[in-house]
N, C-alpha and C positions, 0 to 999 in steps of 0.2 A: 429189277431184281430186288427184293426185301431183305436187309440186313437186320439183325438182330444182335443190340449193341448192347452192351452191359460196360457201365460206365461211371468213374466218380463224377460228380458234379462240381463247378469252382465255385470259390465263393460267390462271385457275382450271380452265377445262376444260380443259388440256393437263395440269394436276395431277391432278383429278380422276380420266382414262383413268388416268395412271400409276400413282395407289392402286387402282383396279377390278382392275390388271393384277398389281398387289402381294397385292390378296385372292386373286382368281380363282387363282394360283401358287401363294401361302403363304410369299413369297420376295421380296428386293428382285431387281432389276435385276442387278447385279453377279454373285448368286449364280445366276440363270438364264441368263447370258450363258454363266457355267463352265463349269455342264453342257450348252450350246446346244454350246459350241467342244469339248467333250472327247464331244461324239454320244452324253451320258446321256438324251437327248430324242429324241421321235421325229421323225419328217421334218415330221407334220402342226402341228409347233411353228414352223415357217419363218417362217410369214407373222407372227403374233405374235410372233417375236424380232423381227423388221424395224419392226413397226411402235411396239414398245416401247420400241427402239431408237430412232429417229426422235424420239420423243417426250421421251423423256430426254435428247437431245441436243440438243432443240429447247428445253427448259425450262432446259438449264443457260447454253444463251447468252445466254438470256431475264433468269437472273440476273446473269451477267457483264456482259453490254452493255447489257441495258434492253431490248432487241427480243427483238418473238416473231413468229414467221414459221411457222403451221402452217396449210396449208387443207387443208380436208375436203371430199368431194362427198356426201352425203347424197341420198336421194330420199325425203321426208316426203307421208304420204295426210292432206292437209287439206281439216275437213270442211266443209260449206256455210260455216256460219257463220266459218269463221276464216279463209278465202278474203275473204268480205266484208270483213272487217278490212285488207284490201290495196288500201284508195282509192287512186285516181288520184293523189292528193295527200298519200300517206304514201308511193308509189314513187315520184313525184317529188319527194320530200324523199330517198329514199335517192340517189335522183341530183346533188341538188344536194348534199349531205355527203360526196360522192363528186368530186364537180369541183370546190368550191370549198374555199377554207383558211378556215374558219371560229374563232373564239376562244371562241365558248361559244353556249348557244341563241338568247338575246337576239341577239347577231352573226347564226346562221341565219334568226332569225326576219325581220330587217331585211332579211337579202339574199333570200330568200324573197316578203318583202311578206307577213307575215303575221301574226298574232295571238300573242303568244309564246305564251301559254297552251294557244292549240289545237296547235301545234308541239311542246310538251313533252309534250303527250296522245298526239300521233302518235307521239314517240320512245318514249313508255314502252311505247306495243304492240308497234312495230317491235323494240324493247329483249326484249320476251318472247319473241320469234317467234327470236331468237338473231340478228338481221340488223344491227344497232345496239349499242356501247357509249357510256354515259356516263362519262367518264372525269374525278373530279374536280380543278378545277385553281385555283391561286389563290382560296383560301378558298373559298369557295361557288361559286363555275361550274362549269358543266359542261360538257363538251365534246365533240362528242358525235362520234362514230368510225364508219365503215361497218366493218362485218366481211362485208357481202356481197358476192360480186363476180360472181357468176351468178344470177340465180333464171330457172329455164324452168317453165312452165307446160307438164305433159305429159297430152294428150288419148286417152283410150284408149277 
């Protein structure tokens, strides 16, 4: 089944594209923006200047200010069994981490009415699936972050 995910990106994976984009060239940034503005590259470079761009300038505000602000749209082919992994009650958990302020899971688990334990089992799926960060904060909690803000379910 094909999902259709609209999604913040973390830090890491906004660093991540920028090193793939640093391999894939042979070059940082800087040096492929020169030859981008002086047209030592070909046209079919555009989309990749723009988007490497983006990204670099998304990670360095990210440093300066502490906010990261990058969504991606993705469409992922997920197969039976990781579909299943999508109870009722791990998207109703992306929902409630999405409308309420919570301070750590124990907090979601209360406001939830639910077992912490199975709460932190559901975050670490959702955490794989890239839909959820755990962000830690004051010593040991965790706090846990939607980065989803779409999922479509597409029937073909």
């Amino acid at each position: 089944m094909l999902l259709r995910i609209i999604r913040d990106l973390t830090s890491e994976e906004v660093e991540d594209r920028i090193n793939r984009f640093e391999r894939e060239f042979s070059m940082d940034f800087e040096r492929f923006e020169e030859l981008f503005f002086e047209q030592k590259l070909d046209a079919k470079f555009v989309g990749a200047y723009f988007e490497w761009a983006e990204l670099v300038d998304t990670y360095k505000g990210y440093i300066e200010g502490g906010q990261l602000d990058y969504t991606v749209e993705e469409v992922k082919d997920f197969q039976p069994e990781q579909v299943a992994l999508l109870t009722p009650r791990r998207v109703e958990l992306l929902f409630q981490i999405a409308a309420l302020r919570v301070e750590s899971i124990n907090d979601l688990a209360q406001k939830v009415r639910r077992n912490v334990k199975n709460v932190y089992g559901d975050l670490q799926v959702l955490s794989k699936f890239g839909f959820v960060k755990l962000n830690k904060r004051r010593g040991r909690a965790f706090v846990p972050e939607t980065l989803l803000k779409e999922l479509t379910f597409l029937i073909r």
